[in-house]
C-alpha positions in Angstrom: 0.0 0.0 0.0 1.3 3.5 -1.0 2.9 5.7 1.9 1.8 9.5 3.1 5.1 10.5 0.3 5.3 11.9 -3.4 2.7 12.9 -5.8 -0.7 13.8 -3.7 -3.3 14.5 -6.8 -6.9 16.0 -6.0 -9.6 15.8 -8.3 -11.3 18.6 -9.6 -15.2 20.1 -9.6 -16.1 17.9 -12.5 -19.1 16.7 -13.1 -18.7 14.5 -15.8 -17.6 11.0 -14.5 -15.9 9.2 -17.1 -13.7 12.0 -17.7 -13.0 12.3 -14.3 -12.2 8.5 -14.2 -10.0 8.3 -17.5 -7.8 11.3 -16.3 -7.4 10.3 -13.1 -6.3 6.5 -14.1 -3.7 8.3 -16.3 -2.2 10.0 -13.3 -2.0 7.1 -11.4 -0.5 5.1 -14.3 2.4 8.1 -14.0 3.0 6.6 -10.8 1.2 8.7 -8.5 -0.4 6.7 -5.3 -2.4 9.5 -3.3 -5.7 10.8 -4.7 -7.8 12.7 -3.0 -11.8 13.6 -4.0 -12.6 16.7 -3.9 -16.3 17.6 -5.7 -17.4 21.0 -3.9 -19.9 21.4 -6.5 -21.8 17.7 -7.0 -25.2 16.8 -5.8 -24.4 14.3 -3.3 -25.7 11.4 -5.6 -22.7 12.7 -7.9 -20.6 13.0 -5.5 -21.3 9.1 -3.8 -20.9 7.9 -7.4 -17.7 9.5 -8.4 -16.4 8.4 -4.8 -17.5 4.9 -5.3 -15.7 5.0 -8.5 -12.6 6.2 -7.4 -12.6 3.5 -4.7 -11.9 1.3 -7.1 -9.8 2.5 -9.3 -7.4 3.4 -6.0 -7.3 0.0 -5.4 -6.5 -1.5 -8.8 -3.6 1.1 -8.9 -2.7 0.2 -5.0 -3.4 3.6 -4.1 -4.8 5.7 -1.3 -8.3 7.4 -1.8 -8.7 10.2 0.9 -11.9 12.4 0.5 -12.3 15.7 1.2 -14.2 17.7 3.7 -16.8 14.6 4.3 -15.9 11.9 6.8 -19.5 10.2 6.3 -18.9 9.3 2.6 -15.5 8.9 3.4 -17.1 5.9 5.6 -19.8 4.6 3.1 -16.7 3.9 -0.1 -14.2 3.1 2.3 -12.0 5.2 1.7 -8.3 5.3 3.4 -9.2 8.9 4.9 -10.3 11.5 5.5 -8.8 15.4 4.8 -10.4 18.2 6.8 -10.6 22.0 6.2 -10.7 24.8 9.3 -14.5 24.3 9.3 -14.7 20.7 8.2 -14.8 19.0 11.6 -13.1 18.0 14.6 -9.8 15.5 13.7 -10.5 13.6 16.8 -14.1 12.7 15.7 -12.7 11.9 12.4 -10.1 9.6 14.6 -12.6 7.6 16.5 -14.6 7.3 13.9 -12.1 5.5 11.5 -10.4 3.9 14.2 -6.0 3.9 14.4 -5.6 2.8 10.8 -7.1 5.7 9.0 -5.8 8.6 7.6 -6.6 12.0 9.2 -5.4 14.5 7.3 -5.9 18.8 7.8 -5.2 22.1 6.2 -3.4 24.8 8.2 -3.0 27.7 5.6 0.0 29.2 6.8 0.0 28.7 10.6 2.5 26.9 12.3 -0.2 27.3 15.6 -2.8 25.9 13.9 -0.6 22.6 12.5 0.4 22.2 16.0 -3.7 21.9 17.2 -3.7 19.5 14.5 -0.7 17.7 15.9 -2.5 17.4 19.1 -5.7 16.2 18.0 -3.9 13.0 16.0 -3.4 14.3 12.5 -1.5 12.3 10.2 -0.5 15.0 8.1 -0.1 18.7 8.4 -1.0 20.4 4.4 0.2 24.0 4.4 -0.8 26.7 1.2 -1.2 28.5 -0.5 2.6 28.2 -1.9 2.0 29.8 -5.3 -1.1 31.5 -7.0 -3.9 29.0 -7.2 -6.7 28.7 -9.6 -9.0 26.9 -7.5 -8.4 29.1 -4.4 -7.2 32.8 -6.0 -7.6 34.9 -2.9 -5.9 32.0 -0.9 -3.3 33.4 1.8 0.6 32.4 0.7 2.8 30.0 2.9 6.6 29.9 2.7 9.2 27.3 1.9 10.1 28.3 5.6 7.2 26.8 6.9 7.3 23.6 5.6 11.2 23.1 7.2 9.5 24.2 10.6 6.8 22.2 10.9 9.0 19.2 10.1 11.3 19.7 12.7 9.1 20.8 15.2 6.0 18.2 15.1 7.8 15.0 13.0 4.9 14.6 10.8 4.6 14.5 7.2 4.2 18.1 5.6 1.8 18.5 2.2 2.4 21.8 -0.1 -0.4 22.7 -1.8 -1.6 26.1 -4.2 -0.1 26.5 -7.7 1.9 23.8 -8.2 3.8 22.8 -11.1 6.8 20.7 -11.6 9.3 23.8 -12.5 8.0 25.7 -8.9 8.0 22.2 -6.7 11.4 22.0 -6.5 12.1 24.4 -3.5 9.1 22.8 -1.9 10.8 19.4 -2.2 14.2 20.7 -1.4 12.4 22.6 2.0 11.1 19.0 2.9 7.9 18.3 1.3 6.2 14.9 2.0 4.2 15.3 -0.8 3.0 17.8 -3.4 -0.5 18.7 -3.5 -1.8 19.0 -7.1 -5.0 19.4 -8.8 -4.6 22.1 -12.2 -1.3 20.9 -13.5 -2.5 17.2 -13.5 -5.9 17.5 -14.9 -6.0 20.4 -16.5 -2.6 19.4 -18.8 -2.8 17.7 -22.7 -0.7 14.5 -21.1 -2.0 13.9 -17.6 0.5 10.7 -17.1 3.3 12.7 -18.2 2.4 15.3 -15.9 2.6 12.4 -13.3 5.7 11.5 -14.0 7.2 14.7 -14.0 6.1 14.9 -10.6 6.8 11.4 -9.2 10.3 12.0 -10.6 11.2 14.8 -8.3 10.7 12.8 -5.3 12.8 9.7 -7.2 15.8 12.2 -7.5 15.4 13.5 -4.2 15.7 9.3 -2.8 18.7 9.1 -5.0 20.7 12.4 -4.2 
């Protein structure tokens, strides 16, 4: 089973399934073994669909599915986890609730205060952004390279850069001590998502090898 390390692709606001499902199994054909789904838009009949869907194409990749913002439908597909804005509920709920083996994962922005509240409350992962200018969240607040080094050293848990990320900009993340690269635009919204992958997943191979 794939590790909380490399590529972390998140879907986008698509409502079209099959397309959603065709570019995401090229991505994970590049290599890349975290996906989360994330649908703010759907109808939640969408949303259960595409999420079912996803399930198992996770699992014929041997991939993690992580969904976003929704720990009951997280439940119903079984997925791996769960990832949880600052309004999205309480990581300890989310803990109890998927018991020691699931994934808790949450957003702190870019507070080092608020990725030590998450430490606390039994977060897997602490995902810090926005790094660069983001399509999907434009007015988002920027984090620093800086950040990431702290948080690793302070609260020993795997760090997730997230906001404009493309494989020419990632490599200061990676070189700050990124876990994993948080990627939705320059994955899906790319000519050659499984090149795109790679790109990615190839960052984190040279890292392993330098």
């Amino acid at each position: 089973m794939a590790r909380l390390e490399g590529l972390y692709a998140i879907t986008p606001d698509w409502p079209d399934t099959a397309l959603l499902l065709a570019s995401t199994e090229a991505v994970l054909a590049g290599g890349c073994r975290l996906l989360q789904y994330r649908n703010k838009a759907a109808h939640p009949s969408r949303r259960a669909e595409q999420a079912e869907a996803l399930r198992l194409l996770t699992r014929r990749h041997d991939a993690l599915l992580i969904v976003n913002d929704d720990l009951e439908l997280a439940i119903a597909v079984s997925a791996d986890g769960v990832h949880l804005g600052q309004d999205d509920g309480d990581p300890q709920a989310a803990r109890r609730r998927l018991g020691p083996s699931g994934i808790v994962g949450v957003s702190c922005y870019q507070s080092l205060d608020a990725a030590r509240r998450a430490h606390a409350a039994g977060a897997d992962y602490l995902a810090f952004g926005s790094f660069f200018a983001s399509a999907t969240k434009p007015r988002a607040g920027r984090a620093t390279p800086a950040l990431i080094a702290a948080a690793r050293a302070e609260l020993a848990l795997p760090v997730v850069a997230i906001g404009g990320i493309t494989p020419e900009n990632a490599k200061i993340l990676v070189a700050a001590g990124a876990d994993m690269l948080a990627v939705i635009t320059a994955l899906y919204n790319v000519a050659d998502p499984q090149r795109a992958s790679q790109e990615f997943t190839q960052l984190f191979a040279r890292k392993l090898a330098s």
